[in-house]
C-alpha positions in Angstrom: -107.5 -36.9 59.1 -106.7 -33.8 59.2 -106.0 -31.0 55.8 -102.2 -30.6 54.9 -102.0 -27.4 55.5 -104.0 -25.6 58.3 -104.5 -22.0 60.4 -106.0 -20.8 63.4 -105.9 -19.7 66.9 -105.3 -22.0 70.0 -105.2 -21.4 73.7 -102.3 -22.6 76.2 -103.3 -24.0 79.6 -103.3 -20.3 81.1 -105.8 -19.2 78.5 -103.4 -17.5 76.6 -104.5 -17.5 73.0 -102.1 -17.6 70.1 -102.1 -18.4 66.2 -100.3 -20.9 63.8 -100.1 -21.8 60.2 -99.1 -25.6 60.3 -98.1 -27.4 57.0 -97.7 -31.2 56.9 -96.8 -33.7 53.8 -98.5 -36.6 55.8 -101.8 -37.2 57.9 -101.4 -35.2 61.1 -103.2 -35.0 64.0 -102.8 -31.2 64.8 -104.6 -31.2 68.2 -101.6 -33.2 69.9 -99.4 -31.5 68.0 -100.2 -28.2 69.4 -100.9 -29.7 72.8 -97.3 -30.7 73.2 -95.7 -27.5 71.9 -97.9 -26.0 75.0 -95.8 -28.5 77.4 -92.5 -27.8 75.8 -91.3 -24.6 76.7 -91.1 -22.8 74.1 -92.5 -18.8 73.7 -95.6 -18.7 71.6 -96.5 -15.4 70.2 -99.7 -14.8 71.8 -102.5 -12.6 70.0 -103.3 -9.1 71.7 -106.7 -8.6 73.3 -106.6 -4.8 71.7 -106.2 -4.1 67.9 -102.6 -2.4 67.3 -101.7 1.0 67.7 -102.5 3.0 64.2 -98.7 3.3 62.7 -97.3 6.8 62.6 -98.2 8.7 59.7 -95.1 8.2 57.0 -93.6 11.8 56.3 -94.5 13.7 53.1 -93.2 12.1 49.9 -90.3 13.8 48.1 -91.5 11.7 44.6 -92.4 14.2 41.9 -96.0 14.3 41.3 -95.4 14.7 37.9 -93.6 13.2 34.8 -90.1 13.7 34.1 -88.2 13.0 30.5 -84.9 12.5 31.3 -82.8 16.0 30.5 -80.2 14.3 28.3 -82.1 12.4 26.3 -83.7 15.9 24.7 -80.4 16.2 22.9 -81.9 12.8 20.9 -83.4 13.8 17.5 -84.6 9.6 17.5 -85.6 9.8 20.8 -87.7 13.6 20.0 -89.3 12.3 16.6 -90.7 8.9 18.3 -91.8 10.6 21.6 -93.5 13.1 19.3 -94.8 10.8 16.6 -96.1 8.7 19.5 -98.8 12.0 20.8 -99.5 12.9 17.3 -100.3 9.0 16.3 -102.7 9.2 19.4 -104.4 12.6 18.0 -104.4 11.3 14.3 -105.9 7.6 15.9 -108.7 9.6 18.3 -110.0 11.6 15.0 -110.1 8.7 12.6 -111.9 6.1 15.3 -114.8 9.0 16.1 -115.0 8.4 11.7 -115.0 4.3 12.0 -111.6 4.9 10.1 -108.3 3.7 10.5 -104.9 5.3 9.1 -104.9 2.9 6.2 -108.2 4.2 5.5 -106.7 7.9 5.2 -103.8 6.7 3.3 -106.1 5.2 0.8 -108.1 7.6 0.2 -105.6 10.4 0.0 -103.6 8.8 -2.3 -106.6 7.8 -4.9 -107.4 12.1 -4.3 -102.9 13.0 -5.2 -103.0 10.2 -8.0 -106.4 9.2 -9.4 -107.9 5.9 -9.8 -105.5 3.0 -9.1 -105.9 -0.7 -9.2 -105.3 -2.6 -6.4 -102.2 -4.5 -7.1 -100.6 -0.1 -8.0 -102.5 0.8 -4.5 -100.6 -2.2 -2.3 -97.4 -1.7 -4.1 -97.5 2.0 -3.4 -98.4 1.9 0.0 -96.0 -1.2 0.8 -99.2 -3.1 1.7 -99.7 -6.9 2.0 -102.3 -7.6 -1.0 -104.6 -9.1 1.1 -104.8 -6.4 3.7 -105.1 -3.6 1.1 -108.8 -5.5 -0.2 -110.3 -5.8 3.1 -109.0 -1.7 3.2 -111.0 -1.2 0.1 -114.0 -3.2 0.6 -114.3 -1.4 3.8 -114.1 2.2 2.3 -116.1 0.8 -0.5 -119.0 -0.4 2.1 -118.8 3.4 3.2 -119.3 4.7 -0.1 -116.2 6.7 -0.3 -114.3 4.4 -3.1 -116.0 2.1 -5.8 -114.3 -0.2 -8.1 -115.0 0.5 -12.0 -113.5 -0.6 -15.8 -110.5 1.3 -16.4 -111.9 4.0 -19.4 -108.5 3.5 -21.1 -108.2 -0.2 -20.6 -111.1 -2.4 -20.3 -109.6 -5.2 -18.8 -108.5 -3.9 -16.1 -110.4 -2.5 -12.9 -109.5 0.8 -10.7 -110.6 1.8 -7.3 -111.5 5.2 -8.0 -113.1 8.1 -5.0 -116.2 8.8 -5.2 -117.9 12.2 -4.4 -118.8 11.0 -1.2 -115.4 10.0 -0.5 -113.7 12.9 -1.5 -116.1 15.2 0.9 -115.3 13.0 3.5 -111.5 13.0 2.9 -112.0 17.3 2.7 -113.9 17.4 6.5 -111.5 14.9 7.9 -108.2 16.6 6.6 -109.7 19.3 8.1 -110.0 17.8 11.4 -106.8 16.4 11.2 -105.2 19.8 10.5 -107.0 20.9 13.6 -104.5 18.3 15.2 -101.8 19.7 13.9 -102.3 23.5 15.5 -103.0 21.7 19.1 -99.7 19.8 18.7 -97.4 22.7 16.8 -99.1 25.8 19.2 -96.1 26.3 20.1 -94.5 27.7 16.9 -95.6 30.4 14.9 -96.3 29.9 11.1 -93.0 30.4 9.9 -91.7 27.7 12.2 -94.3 25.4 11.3 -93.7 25.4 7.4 -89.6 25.4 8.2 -90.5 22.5 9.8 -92.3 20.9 7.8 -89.8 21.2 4.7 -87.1 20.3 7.1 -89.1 17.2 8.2 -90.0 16.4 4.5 -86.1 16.3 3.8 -85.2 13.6 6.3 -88.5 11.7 4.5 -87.1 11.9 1.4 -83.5 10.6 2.6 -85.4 7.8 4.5 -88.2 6.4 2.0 -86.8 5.0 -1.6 -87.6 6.4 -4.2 -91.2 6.0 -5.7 -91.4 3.2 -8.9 -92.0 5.2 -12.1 -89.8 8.5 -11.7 -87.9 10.3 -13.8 -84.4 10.6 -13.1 -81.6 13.0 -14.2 -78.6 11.5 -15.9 -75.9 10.5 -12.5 -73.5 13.0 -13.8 -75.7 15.9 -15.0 -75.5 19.1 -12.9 -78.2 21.2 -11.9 -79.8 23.7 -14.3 -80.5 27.6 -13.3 -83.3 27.9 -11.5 -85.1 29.9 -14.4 -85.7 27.4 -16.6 -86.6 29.0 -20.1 -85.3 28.9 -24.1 -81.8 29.2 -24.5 -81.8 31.9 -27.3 -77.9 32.8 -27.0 -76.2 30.9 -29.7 -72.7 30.9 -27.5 -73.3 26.9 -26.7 -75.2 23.7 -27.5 -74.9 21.7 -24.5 -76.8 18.7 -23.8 -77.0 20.4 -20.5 -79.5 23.1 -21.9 -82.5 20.5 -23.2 -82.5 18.8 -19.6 -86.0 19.0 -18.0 -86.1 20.1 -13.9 -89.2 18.8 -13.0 -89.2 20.8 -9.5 -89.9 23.2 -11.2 -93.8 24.6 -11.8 -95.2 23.1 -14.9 -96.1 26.2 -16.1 -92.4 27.1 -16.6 -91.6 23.3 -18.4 -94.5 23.5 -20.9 -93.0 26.9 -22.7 -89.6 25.4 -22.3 -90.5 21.8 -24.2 -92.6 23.8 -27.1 -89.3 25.9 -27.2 -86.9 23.2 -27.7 -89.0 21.5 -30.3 -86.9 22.2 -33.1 -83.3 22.6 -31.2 -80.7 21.1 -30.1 -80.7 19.2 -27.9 -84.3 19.2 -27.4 -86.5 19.2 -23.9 -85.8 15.6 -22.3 -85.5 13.4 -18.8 -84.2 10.1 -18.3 -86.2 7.3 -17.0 -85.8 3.3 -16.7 -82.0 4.5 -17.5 -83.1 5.7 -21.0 -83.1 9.2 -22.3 -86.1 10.2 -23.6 -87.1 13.6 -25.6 -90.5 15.5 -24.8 -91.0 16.8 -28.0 -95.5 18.3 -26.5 -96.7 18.7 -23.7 -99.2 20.8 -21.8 -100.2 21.7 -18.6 -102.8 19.6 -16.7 -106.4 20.6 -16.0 -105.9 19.6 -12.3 -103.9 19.4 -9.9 -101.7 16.2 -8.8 -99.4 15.2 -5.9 -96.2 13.1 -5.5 -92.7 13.3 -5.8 -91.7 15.6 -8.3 -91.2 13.9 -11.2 -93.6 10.6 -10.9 -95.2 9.3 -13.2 -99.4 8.9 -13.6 -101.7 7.3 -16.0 -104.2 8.5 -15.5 -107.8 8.4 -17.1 -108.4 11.4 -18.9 -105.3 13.5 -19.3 -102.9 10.5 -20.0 -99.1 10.5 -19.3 -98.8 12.9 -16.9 -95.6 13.9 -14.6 -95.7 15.5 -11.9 -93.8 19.0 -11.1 -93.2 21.7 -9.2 -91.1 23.2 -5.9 -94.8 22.4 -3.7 -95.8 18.9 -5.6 -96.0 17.3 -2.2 -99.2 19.3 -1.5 -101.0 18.3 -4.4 -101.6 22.4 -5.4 -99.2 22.2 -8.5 -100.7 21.1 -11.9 -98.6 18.5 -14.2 -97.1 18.0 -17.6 -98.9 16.0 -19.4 -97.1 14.6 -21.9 -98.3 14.2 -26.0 -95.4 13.1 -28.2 -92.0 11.7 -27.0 -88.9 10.4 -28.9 -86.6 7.7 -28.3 -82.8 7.9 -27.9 -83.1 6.0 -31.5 -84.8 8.8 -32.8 -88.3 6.6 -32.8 -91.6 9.5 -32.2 -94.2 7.5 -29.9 -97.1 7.9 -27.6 -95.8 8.6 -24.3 -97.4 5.7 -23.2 -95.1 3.1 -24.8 -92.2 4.7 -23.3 -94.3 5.0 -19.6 -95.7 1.5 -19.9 -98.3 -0.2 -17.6 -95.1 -1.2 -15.8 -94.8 2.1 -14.7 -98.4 2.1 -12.7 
């Protein structure tokens, strides 16, 4: 019996050889099969006794050797930031992996470095990070010895990831690398350009990410102070205007301005959680802190702090932190039962 489907070569009664492909849904006997084609007539392609004749040689290619982007799509600020984002995600990946880190690892770290120790449940809800996910992150860091995972000083209950020393070289020698990135992709603007960018690009991120949990907030219908933000000593007006706190500006400038206000009217205040509270002290922080100018920090050692200043992004300023607030109901507290654990 012969195989449903079958190939070869055969030879006609003059010798002449050919070849066939033959498929058949039933048992065929292929040798009579072929045998009467022979008899009947019909041309059969017969296989030359010489290989072929090389083919010509095709004529040179007109394709580009090279890439193209498309002209008009360079006129796409969406299409420019993803093709861009895409080579600088590539850099950022290549630095991290040569580490045994991953981007979540560098967010991690960086933001325990801007905010101090966090717990984990203030970690995954800053980061926007599944719960889950954000333990494995910190276990893994934690295996490195760059985080560990202590009693809170101020509350005992609770437990903070915290960066070690370890971690926080680490975190110095890979910004540095990363930064290294950045000149190979920005080489081709000069300093200038680069920070224009930057606060250009820092902008559109603000416009695009909500708003951190636990900021202050100016009243909706309060308009901007001067930029020199100082004692009013004139006695021509006592607007509510003149006690409002600008918290892009350096803390420095706010700490003078709260011990000023002290005993006027109105006195140094923000609004937060839609309530108006009075900063009746304050001082300036020992260290630096970065975030959104004015967040809001526990923080172990210098308490309520808030966070200030035209360059708070870079983690350069120092803060306010904050010693004696009143209430809109004229109540003195601790700032921290006005900037509860809610806030963290």
């Amino acid at each position: 019996m012969e195989q449903p489907v079958v190939s070869g070569t055969a030879q006609d009664p003059e010798g002449e050889r050919f070849a066939f492909v033959a498929i058949s849904n039933v048992p065929t006997d292929w040798a009579r099969v072929l045998a009467a084609l022979s008899d009947s007539g019909l041309t059969l392609g017969t296989l030359p006794s010489e290989p072929p004749a090389a083919p010509p040689a095709a004529p040179p290619s007109t394709t580009p050797a090279t890439r193209m982007t498309p002209p008009s799509v360079l006129d796409l600020h969406a299409y420019l930031l993803t093709a861009i984002g895409k080579a600088a995600r590539r850099r950022l990946t290549d630095r991290l992996t040569a580490r045994g880190l991953r981007l979540w690892h560098l967010t991690v770290m960086a933001l325990l470095a801007d905010l101090g120790p966090q717990m984990k449940t203030a970690l995954a809800t800053r980061l926007d990070m599944n719960a889950s996910d954000l333990v494995k992150i910190v276990n893994d860091l934690d295996r490195a010895g760059h985080v560990d995972c202590v009693r809170d000083t101020v509350d005992r209950r609770r437990v903070v990831v915290r960066l070690t020393d370890e971690g926080r070289a680490a975190l110095a020698e890979l910004s540095a690398d990363i930064a290294s990135a950045d000149d190979d992709i920005l080489a081709p603007l000069t300093p200038a350009e680069r920070e224009q960018l930057g606060s250009l690009l820092r902008r559109v991120h603000r416009h695009l990410e909500p708003e951190p949990a636990g900021v202050v907030h100016e009243h909706p219908t309060a308009t901007r102070r001067p930029r020199e933000q100082g004692p009013d000593t004139s006695a021509r007006t006592r607007n509510v205007e003149d006690g409002r706190i600008d918290w892009s500006l350096p803390a420095e400038s706010i700490a003078p301005f709260v011990a000023s206000r002290r005993e006027a009217y109105p006195a140094a205040y923000t609004h937060h959680h839609g309530r108006r509270l009075e900063i009746l002290a304050a001082e300036v922080t020992r260290r630096a802190y970065a975030g959104t100018p004015g967040l809001v920090l526990h923080t172990e050692d210098e308490g309520v702090v808030i966070v200030a200043g035209p360059a708070a992004h870079t983690g350069r300023n120092r803060a306010l932190a904050l010693t004696r607030v009143r209430t809109e109901e004229g109540r003195e507290s601790a700032p921290e039962e006005c900037f509860g654990p809610a806030d963290v």
